[in-house]
C-alpha atoms as an extended CHARMM CRD file, in Angstrom:
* protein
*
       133  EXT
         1         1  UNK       CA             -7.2170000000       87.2860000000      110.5620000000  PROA      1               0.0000000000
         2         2  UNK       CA             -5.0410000000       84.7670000000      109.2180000000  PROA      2               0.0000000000
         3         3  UNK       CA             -4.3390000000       85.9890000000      106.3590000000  PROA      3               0.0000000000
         4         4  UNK       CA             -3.4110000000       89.3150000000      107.7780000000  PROA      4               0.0000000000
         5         5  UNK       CA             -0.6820000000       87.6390000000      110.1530000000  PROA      5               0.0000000000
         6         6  UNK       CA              1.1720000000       85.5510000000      107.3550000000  PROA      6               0.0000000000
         7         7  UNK       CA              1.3630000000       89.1960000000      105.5600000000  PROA      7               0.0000000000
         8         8  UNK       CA              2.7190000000       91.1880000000      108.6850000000  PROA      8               0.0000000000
         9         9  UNK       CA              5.1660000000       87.8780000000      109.0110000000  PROA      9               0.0000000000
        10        10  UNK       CA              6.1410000000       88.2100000000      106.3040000000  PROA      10              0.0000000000
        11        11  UNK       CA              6.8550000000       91.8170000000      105.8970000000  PROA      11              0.0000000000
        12        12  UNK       CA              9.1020000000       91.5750000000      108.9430000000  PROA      12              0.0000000000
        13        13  UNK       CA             10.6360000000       88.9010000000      108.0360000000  PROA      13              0.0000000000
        14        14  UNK       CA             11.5880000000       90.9060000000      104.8950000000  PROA      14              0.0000000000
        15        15  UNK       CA             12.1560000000       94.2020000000      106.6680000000  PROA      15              0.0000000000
        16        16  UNK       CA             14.8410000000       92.0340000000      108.8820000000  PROA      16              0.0000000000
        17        17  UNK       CA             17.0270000000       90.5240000000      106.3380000000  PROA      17              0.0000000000
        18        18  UNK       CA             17.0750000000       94.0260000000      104.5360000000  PROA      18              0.0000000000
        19        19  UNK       CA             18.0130000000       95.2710000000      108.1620000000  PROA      19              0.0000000000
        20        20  UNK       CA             20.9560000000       92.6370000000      108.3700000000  PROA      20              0.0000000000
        21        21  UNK       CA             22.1820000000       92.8080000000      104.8130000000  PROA      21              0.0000000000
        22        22  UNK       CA             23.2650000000       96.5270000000      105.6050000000  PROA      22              0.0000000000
        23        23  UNK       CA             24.5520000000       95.5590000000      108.8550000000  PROA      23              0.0000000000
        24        24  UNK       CA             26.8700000000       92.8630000000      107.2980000000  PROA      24              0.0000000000
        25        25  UNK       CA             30.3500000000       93.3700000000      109.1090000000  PROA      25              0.0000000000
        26        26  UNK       CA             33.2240000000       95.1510000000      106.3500000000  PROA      26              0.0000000000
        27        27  UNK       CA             35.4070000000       92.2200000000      104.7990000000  PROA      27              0.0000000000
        28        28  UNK       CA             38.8800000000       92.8960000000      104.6350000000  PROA      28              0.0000000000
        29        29  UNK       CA             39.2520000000       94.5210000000      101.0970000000  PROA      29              0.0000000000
        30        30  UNK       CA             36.4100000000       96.8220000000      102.2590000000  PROA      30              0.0000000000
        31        31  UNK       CA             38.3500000000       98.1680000000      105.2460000000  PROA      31              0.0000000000
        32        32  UNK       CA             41.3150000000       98.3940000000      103.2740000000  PROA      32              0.0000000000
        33        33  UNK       CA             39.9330000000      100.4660000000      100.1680000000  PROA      33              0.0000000000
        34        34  UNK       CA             38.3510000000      102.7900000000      102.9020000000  PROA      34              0.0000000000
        35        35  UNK       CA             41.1720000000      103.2690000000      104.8780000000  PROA      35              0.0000000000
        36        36  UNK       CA             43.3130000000      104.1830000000      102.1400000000  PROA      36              0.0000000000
        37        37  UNK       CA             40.6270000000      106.8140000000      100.9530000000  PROA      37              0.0000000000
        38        38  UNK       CA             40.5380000000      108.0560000000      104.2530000000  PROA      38              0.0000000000
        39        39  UNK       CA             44.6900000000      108.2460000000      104.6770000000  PROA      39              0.0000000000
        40        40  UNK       CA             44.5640000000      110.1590000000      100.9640000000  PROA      40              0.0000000000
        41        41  UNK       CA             41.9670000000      112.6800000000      101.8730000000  PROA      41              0.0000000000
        42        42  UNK       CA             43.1880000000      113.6480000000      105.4300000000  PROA      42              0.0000000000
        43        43  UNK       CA             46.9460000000      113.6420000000      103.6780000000  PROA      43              0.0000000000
        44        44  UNK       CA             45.6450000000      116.3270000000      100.7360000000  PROA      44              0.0000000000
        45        45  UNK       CA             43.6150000000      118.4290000000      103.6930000000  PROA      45              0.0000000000
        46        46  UNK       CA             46.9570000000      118.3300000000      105.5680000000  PROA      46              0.0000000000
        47        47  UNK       CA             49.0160000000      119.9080000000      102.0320000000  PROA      47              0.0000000000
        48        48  UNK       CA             46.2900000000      122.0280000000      101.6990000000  PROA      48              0.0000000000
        49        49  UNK       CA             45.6420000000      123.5080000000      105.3000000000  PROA      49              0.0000000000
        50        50  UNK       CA             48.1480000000      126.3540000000      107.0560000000  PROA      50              0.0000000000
        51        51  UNK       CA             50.4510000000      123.9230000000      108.7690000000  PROA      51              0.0000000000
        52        52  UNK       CA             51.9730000000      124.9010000000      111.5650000000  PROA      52              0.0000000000
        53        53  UNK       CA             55.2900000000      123.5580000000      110.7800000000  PROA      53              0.0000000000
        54        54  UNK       CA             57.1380000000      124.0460000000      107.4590000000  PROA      54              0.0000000000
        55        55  UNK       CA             58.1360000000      120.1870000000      107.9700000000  PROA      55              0.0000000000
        56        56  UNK       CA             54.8590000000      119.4430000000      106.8030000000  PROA      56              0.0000000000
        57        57  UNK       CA             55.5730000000      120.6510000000      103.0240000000  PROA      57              0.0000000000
        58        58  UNK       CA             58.4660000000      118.0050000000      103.2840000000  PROA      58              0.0000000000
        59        59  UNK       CA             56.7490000000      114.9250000000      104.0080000000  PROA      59              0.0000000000
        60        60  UNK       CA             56.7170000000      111.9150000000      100.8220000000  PROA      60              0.0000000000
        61        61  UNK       CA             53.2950000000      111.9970000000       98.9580000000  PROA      61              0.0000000000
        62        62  UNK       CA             50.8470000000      110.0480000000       99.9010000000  PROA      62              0.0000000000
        63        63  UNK       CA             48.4550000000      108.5580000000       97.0820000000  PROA      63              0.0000000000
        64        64  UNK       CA             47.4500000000      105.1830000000       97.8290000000  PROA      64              0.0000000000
        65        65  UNK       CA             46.3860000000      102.7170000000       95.6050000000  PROA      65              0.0000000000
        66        66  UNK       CA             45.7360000000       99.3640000000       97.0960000000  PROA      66              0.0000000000
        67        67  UNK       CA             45.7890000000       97.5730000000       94.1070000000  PROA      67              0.0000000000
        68        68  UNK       CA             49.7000000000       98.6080000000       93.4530000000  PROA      68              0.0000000000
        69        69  UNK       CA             52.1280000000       96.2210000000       95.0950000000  PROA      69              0.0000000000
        70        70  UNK       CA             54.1090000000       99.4570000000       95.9080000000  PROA      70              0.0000000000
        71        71  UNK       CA             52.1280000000      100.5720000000       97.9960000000  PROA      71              0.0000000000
        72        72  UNK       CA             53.1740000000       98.7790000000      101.0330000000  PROA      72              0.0000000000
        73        73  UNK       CA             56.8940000000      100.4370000000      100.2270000000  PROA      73              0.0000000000
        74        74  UNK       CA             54.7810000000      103.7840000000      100.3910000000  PROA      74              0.0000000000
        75        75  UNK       CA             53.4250000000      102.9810000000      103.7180000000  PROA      75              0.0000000000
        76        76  UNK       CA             56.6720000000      102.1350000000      105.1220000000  PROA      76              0.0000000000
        77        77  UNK       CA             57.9770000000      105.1180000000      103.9960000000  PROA      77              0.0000000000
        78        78  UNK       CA             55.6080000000      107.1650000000      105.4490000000  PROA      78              0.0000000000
        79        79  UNK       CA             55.7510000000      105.8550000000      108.6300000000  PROA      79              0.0000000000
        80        80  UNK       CA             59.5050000000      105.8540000000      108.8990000000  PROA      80              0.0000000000
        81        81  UNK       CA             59.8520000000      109.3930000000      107.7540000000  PROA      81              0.0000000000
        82        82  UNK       CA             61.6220000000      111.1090000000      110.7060000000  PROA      82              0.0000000000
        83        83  UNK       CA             60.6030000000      114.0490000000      110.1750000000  PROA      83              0.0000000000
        84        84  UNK       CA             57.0530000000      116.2420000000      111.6710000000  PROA      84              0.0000000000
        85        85  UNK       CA             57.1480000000      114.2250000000      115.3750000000  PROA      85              0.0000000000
        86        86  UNK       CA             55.7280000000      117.6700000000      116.9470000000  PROA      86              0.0000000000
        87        87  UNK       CA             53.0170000000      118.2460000000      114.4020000000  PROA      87              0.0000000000
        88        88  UNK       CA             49.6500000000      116.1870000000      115.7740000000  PROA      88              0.0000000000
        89        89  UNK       CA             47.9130000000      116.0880000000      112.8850000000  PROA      89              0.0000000000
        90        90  UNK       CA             50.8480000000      113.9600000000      111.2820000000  PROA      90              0.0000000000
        91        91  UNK       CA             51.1670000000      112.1830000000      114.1000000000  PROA      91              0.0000000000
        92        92  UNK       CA             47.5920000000      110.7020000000      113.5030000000  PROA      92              0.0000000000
        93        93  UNK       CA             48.1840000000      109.8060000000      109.6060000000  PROA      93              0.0000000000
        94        94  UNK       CA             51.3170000000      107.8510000000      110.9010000000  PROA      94              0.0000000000
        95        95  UNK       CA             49.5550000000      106.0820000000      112.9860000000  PROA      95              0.0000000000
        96        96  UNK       CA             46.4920000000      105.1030000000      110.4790000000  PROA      96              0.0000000000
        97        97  UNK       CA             49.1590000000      104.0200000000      107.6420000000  PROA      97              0.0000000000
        98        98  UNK       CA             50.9500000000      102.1820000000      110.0940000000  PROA      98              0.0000000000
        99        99  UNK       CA             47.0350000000      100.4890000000      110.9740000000  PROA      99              0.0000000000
       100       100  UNK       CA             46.5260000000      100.5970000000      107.1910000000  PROA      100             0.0000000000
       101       101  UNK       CA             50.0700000000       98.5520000000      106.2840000000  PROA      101             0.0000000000
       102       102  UNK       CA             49.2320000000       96.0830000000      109.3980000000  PROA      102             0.0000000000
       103       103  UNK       CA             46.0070000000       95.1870000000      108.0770000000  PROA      103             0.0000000000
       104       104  UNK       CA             47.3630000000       94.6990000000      104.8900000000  PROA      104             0.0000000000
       105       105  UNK       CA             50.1830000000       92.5050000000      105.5550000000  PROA      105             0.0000000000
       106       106  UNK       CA             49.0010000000       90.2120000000      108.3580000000  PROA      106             0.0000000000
       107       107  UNK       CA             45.0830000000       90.4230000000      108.1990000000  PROA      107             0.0000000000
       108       108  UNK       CA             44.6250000000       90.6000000000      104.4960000000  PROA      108             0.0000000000
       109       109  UNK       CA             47.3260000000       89.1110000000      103.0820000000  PROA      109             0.0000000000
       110       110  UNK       CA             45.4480000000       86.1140000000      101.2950000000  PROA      110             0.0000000000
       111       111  UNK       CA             42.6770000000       88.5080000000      100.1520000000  PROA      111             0.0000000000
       112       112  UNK       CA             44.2420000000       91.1270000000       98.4290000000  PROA      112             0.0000000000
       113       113  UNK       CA             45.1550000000       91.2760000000       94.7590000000  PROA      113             0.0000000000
       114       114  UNK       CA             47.7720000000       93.2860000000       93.1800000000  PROA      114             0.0000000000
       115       115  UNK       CA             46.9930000000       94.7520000000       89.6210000000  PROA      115             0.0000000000
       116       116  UNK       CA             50.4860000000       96.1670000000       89.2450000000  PROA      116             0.0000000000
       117       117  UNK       CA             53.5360000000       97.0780000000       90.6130000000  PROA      117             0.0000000000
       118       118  UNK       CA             54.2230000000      100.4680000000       89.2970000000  PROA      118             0.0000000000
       119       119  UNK       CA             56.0820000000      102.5770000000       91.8180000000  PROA      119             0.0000000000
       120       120  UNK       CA             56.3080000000      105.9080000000       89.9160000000  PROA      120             0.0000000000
       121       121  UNK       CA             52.3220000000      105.5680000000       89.5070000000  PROA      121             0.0000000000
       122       122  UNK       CA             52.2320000000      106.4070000000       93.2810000000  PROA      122             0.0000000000
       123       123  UNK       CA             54.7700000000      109.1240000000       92.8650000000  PROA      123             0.0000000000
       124       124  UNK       CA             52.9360000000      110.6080000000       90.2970000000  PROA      124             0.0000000000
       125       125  UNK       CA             49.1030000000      109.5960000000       90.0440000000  PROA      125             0.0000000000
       126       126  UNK       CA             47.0420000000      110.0220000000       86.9030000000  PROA      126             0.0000000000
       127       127  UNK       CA             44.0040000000      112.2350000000       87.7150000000  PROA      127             0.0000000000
       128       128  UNK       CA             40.6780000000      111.2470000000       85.8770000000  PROA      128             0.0000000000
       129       129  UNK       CA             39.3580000000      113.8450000000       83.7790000000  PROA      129             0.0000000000
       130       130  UNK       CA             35.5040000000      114.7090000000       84.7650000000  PROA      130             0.0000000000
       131       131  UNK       CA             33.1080000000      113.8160000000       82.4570000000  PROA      131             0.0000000000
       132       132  UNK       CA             31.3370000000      116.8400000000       81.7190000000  PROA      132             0.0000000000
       133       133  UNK       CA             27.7190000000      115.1370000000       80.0740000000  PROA      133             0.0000000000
């Protein structure tokens, strides 16, 4: 009987720090890197879907890279454009660049690290060929 005990012990035991290493809470750079991915996607769907308003084909791009100090300038940007009030769905990006650029600048500040400062790579982003093997 003992035996059996230590071994169903111990196989929780394992089972719960398996359990609580995917439960750890997101660090900052995690949040960040999603959030930006998120902002990207939902901006392209927004291009790509039959806006209601024509204001919509006016807005600045929106390709983040977090690891480009010009980003925050991008997210600024963005947020100030004064353009697309009425339209909800750009309502909603504002407000998760504006969420984005907040965590970035008070929350993460000391844990972020910029690779570069290239402004134009923003404007103009180099797409990654697919690998076709």
């Amino acid at each position: 009987k003992l035996p059996a005990m230590k071994m169903l012990l111990s196989l929780i035991a394992l089972l719960s720090a398996a359990l609580s290493a995917n439960a750890a809470p997101p660090t900052c750079y995690s949040r960040v890197l999603s959030l930006s991915k998120e902002i990207t996607e939902s901006f392209k769907e927004l291009q790509t879907s039959k806006a209601e308003d024509p204001c919509v084909e006016t807005l600045p791009r929106l390709y983040l890279d977090i690891h480009n100090y010009c980003v925050l300038a991008k997210l600024r940007d963005f947020v100030a454009y004064p353009r697309c009030e009425k339209v909800l769905e750009v309502s909603e990006l504002k407000e998760k660049a504006r969420s984005l650029y907040t965590i970035m600048i008070s929350y993460c500040r000391r844990d972020l690290v910029f690779l570069t400062d290239d402004c134009s790579a923003l404007e103009n982003p180099v797409l990654t060929p697919i690998d076709p093997s």
